[in-house]
N, C-alpha and C positions, 0 to 999 in steps of 0.2 A: 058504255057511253055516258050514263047517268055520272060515273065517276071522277070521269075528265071534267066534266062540266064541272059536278063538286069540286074538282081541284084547282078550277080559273076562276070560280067564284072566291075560294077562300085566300088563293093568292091577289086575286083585287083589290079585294078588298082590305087585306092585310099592308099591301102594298102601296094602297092607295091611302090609309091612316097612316101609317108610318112617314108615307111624305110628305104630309100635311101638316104633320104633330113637330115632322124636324123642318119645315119652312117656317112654322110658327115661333120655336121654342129656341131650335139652336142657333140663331143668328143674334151673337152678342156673347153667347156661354164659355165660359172655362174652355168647353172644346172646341171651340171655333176660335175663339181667340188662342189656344196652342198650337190649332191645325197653321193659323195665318204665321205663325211666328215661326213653326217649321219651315214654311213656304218664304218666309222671308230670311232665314238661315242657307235655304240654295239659291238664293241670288243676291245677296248682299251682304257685308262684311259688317263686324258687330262695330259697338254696340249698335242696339234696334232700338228707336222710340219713336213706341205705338201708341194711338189715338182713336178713338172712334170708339165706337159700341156694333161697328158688322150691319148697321139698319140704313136703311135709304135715305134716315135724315143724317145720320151723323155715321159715313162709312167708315170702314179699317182705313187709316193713314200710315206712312211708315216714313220716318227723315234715320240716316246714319251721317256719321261722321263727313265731311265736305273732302273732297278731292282734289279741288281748284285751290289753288294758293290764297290763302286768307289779305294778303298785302294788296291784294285786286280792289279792295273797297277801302278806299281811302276817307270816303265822304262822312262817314261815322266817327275818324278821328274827330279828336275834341280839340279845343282853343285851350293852351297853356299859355299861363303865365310864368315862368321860371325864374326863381326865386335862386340867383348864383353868387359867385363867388364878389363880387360887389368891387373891381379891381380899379373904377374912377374913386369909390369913397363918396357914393349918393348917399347911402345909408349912416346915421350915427355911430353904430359899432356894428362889429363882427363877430359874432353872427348878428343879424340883424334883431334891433330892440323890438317887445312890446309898440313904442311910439312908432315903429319904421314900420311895422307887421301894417298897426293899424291906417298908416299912409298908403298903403299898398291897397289894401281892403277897400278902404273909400274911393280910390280912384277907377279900381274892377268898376265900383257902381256908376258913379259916375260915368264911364264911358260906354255903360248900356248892360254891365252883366247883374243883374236882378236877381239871378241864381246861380252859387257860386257850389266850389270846390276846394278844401283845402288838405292836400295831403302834406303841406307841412304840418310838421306837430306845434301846435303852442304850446309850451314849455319853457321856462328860464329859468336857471339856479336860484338869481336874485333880481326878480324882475320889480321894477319901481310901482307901485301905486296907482298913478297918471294914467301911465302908459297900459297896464291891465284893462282900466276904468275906460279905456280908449280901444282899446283890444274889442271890450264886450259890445261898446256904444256901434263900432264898426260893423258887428258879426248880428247887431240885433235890427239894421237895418236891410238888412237882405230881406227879399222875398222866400226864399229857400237856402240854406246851406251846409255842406255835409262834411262832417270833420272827419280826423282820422287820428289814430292812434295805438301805438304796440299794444299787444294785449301778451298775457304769460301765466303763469300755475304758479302760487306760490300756496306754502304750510297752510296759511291763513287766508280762506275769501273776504273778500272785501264786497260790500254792497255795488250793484252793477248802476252806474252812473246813467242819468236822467236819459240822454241823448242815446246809452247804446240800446237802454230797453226800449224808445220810442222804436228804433229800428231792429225789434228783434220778433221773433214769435216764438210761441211753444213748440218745446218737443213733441208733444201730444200730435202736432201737423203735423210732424216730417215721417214719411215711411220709407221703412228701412231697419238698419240695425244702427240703432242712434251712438250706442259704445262704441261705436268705432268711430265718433268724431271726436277732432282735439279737442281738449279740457283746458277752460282758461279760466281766472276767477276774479284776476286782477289788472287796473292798470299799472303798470311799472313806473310810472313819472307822475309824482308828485306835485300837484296844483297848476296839472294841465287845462286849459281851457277847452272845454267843450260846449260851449254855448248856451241857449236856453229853450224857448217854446219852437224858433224855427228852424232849429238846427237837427239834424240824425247823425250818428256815429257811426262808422264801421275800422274793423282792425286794418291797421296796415299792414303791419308783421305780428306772425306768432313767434314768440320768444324758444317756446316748448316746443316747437317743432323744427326737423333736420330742412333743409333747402333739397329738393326733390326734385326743381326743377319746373312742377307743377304745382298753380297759386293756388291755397285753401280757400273758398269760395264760404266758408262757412263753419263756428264751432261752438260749442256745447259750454256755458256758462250759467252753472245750475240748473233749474229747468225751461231753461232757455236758450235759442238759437240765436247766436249773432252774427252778421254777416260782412264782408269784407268792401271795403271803402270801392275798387272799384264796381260789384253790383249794385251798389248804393247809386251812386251818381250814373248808372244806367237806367236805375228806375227813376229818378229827376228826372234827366232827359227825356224820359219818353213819356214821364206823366202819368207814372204807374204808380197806384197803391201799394203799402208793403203786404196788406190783407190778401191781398191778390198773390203773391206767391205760393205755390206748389214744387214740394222737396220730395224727390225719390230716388235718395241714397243709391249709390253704383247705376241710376241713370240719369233724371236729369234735373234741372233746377228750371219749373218753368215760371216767368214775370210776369202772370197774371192770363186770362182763358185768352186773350190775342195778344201778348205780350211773345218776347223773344223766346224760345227755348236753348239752354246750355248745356252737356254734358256734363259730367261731375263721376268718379268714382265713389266705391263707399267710404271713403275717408272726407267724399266731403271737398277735395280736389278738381278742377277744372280738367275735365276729360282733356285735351289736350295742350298745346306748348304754340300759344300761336306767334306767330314773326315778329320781329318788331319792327314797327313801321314808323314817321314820324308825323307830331302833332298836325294838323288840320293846320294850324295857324299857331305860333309860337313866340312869344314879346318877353323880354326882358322884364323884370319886375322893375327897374331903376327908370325905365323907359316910359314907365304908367303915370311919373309924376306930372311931366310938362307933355305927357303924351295930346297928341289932334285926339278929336270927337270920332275920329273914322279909325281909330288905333285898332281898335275889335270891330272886327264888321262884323254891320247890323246885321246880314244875314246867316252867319255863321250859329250854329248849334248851342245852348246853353246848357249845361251850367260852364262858367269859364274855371276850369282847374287852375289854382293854384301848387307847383310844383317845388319839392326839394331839389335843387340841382349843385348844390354845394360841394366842395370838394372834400371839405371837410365834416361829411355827412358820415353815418355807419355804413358801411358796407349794402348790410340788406336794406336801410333807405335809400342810396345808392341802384342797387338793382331794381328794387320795385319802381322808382320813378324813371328809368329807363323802360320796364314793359308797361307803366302807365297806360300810354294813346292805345297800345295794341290791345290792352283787357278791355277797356272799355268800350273799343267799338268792333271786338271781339264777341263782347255780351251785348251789346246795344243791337247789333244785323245782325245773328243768325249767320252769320261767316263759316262758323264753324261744323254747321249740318247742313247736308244737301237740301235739296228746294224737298217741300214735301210731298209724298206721290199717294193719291188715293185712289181708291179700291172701288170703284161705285158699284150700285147692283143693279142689275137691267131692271124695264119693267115689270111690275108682277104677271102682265099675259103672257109675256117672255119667258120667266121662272115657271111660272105657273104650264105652260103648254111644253116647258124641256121635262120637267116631271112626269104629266100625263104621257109623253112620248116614253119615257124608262118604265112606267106601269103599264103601257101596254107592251113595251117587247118582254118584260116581267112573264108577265099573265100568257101571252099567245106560247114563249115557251114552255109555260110548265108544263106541257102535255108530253115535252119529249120523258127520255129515259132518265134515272137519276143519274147516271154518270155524266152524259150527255149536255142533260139541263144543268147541273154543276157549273162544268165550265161552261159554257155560255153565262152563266149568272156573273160567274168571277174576271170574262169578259168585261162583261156592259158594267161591272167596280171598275177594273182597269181601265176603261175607254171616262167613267167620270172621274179620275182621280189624273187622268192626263190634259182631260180635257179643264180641271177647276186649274192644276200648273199653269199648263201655256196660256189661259186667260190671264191668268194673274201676272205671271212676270214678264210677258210679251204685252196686253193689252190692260193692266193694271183695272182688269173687269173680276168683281169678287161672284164667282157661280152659287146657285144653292146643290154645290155637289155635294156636302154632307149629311143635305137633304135625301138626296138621287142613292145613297150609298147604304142610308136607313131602309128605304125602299126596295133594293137588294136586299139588305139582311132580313129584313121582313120575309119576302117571299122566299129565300133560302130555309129559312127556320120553316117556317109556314110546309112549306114540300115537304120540309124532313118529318115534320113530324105527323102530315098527310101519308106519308110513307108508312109510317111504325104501325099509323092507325089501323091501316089497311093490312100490311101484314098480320097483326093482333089478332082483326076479326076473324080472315082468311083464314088463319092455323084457327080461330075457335070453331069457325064452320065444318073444317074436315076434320076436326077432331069429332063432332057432334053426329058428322054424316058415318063415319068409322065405329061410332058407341049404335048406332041404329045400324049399321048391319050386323053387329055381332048379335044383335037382340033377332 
């Protein structure tokens, strides 16, 4: 009798530290954070991006990839301005001048855009003097504006120009395997305009890279990150810091701790190909000159894109200004990942009383036989490893079943080796009562 009791005292108490030490310790750990990521591989399709630290202030979260057609949200498109093939002859020449650029620019402000977008490139072979000088006077009265421009690998790096380092950060930030982002080091055109104190850069096109289908969100220019024109004018719109960015190579690119999150591959790639959809609101650029005061409405979204739509455009600026509206409010709503579903964890009397419930059925078994008590033990694992599942992907409640499962191995170990002990003495006893009768 003395013995049984020895063996539900030290199963209790084994059982009862083990569940206390993994209520305390493993919720947030390496191992719970894999257990969750297994449990979120049997019910959902990759990629997985996870959030939380597994505690009652900040639960496991989990978004995949969106299922609903991305064309559904239209409200996130932006206001273009498009900048075409000019077929009445509003503009001085063709393509349009330095002087015509900067007529278009002043007029954006004028009818209420204070934060602009220009994915044409400023660029001229042989641009006049005037018209530059008028170019800058245009681009420095913005409140915000975000330029763009090919970017390419050449023999020789060139120092990275004011506006792309404003909008870049260190490699040092991004985790991951940073060699597998494209390598740029140059801009390809020659006394492009990029602006000054209120302007930020992002690439349009990478020259060095194949068309894949999927836009690079981001690439590697010495020891720095620079990032692509449409995330750029997502973080204007939304009025996000670039400090605030968060890069995790083959998963996601997130805009700051309540900013948007994006997938991305580890190349750095925009996890998916979303639709194309068309601009919010779309005016001719010819149209901005004698345009009314209501040409942009007031309430429509800022920054107003200005757009290449020329015919005689290259090819890849061409494409990219057709998925223009759709990257941008692609990365601006969260379109592209499901709504996000979290984990929460009951109250600690809750946790705390489903625990004492597994150490006491623990403890009242150990008295049976070791085979016996086995399976039951490997039971009441199976009953909390079904029961942390179906909470989780049926009522997205995170159990402390790793806790309940400690608690088992404890009292399992704890038996076995109550077991050995007991056999040990046993065989020393009859061996001791055997040497006293031969005497």
């Amino acid at each position: 009798m003395a013995g049984y009791f020895q063996r539900r005292l030290r199963v209790a108490l084994v059982a009862t530290s083990s569940a206390v030490l993994g209520w305390l310790y493993i919720p947030g750990s390496p191992v719970d954070h894999t257990v969750f990521l297994t449990l979120s591989r049997a019910s959902a399709k990759p990629p997985y991006f996870i959030s939380g630290n597994g505690s009652r202030v900040s639960p496991w979260k989990l978004r995949t990839l969106a299922t609903q057609s991305m064309a559904e949200d239209l409200r996130k498109a932006p206001v273009v301005v498009s900048l075409g093939d000019d077929p009445e002859g509003v503009f001085q020449t063709i393509p349009p001048s330095p002087i015509d650029l900067a007529v278009v620019l002043n007029n954006i402000l004028r009818l209420g855009g204070h934060n602009a977008a220009t994915s044409v490139v400023l660029a001229w072979d042989s641009p006049d003097a005037i018209g530059l000088a008028a170019v800058d006077r245009a681009i420095n009265r913005f409140d915000s504006i975000v330029m763009a421009a090919p970017l390419s690998r050449g023999a020789v790096p060139e120092m990275m120009p004011a506006s792309f380092r404003k909008a870049s950060i260190p490699l040092s930030e991004i985790q991951g395997a940073i060699t597998e982002l494209p390598i740029v080091n140059r801009v390809p055109l020659p006394g492009i305009i990029l602006g000054g104190e209120n302007t930020m850069a992002g690439f349009q096109t990478l020259d060095s890279e194949p068309n894949t289908g999927r836009s690079p969100m981001l690439a590697r220019w010495g020891d720095r990150a620079v990032f692509a024109f449409p995330l750029l004018v997502a973080l204007q719109r939304l009025n996000l810091p670039l400090q605030g960015i968060q890069v995790r190579l083959g998963k996601s690119i997130k805009l700051g701790p309540d900013g948007p999150t994006i997938p991305i591959d580890p190349y750095g790639r925009l996890g998916y190909s979303p639709p194309q959809i068309p601009a919010l609101v779309e005016i001719s650029a010819a149209s901005l000159i004698d345009g009314a005061d209501d040409l942009i409405p007031k309430s429509a979204p800022q920054p107003v894109i200005l757009r290449d739509d020329r015919s005689a455009a290259e090819p890849n600026t061409r494409m990219f200004s057709q998925m223009l509206p759709a990257l941008v409010a692609a990365i601006s709503s969260n379109v592209g990942l499901s709504p996000e579903r979290s984990f929460t964890r009951l109250q600690p009397a809750w946790e705390g009383g489903m625990l004492a419930l597994v150490v006491v059925m623990l403890t009242a078994l150990s008295k049976l036989r070791s085979s016996s008590r086995n399976k039951t033990y490997f039971l009441i694992a199976g009953v909390c490893i079904t029961a942390q599942i179906i909470t989780a992907t049926v009522a997205t409640i995170w159990l402390p079943g790793l806790a309940a499962l400690a608690a088992v191995c404890g009292a399992f170990l704890i038996s076995r080796l109550g077991r050995k002990s007991t056999k040990v003495k046993n065989a020393s006893t009859s061996k001791n009562s055997m040497s006293s009768g031969r005497l």
